[in-house]
N, C-alpha and C positions, 0 to 999 in steps of 0.2 A: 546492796543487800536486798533481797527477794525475800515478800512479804509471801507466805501462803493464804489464799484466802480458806475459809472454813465453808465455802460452799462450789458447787458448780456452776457453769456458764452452760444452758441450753437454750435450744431457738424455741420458737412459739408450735414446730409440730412435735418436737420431740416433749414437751410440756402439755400437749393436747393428748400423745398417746399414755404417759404418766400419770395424767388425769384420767384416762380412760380404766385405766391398770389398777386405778384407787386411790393415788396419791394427794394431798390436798396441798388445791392453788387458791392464794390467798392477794386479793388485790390489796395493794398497801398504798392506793392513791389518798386523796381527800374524796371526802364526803359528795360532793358537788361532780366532781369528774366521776364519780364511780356512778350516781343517778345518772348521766349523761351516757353510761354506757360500758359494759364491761362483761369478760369472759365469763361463759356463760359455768355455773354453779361456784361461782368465786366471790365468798365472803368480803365485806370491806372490814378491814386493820388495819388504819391508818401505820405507815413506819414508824414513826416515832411513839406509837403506842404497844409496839409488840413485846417487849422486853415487860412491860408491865404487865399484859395478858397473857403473857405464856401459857397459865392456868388454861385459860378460855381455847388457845391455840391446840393444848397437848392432846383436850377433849377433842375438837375438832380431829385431830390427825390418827387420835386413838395411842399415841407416845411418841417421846422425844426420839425415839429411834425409827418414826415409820417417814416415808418423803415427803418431804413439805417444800412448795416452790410458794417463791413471790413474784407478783409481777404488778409495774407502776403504768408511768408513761412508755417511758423508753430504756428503762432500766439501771438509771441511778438511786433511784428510790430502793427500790427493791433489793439492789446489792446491802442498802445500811443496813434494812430491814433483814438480810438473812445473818446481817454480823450482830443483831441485837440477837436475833433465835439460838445464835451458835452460844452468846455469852449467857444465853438462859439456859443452856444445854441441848437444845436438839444435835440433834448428828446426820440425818439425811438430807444437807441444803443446797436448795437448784435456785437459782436467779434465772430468768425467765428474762433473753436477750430480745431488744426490742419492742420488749412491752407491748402493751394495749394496743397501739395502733401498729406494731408487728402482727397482732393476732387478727386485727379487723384486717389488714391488708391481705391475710392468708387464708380469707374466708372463714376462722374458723366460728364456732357458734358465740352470740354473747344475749347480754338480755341487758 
């Protein structure tokens, strides 16, 4: 039996130009790894707090219909994290393959 996921699988530049275009990335590490370093205008929401914030999140995105990617370490975090957004109703979800340290390996900008 083949599960569909409710989000997409993209790498860290197709995620930097979807950032570019408007779409909001949302680091879904801990509190500690995210001070330590992360993609640059990418809010922390911890995974396991999204489903509870979605409020917070819809603002951020401007609605449940516009793109919203997560990205963690390496991107198991960020997969739960987009099945918590899909059960809160968003509808545009990218996981963001390779996470954090895909994106520092690809030069792209972080703070």
């Amino acid at each position: 039996m083949t599960t569909q996921e409710p989000f997409e699988h993209i790498d860290v530049d197709e995620a930097s130009r979807k950032q570019a275009d408007g779409a909001t990335l949302i680091d879904c590490r801990e509190e500690d790894e995210y001070a330590a370093g992360h993609a640059a205008g990418a809010p922390l929401i911890p995974h396991m707090s999204v489903f509870q914030r979605a409020d917070e999140i819809e603002k951020l995105t401007g609605g449940k219909d516009q793109p919203l990617m997560f990205i963690c370490k390496s991107g198991q975090r960020s997969a739960v994290a987009s099945e918590f957004a899909a059960a809160a109703g968003f509808t545009k979800l990218y996981n963001v393959e390779g996470g954090t340290e895909a994106w520092v390996a690809a030069g792209l900008p972080t703070e």
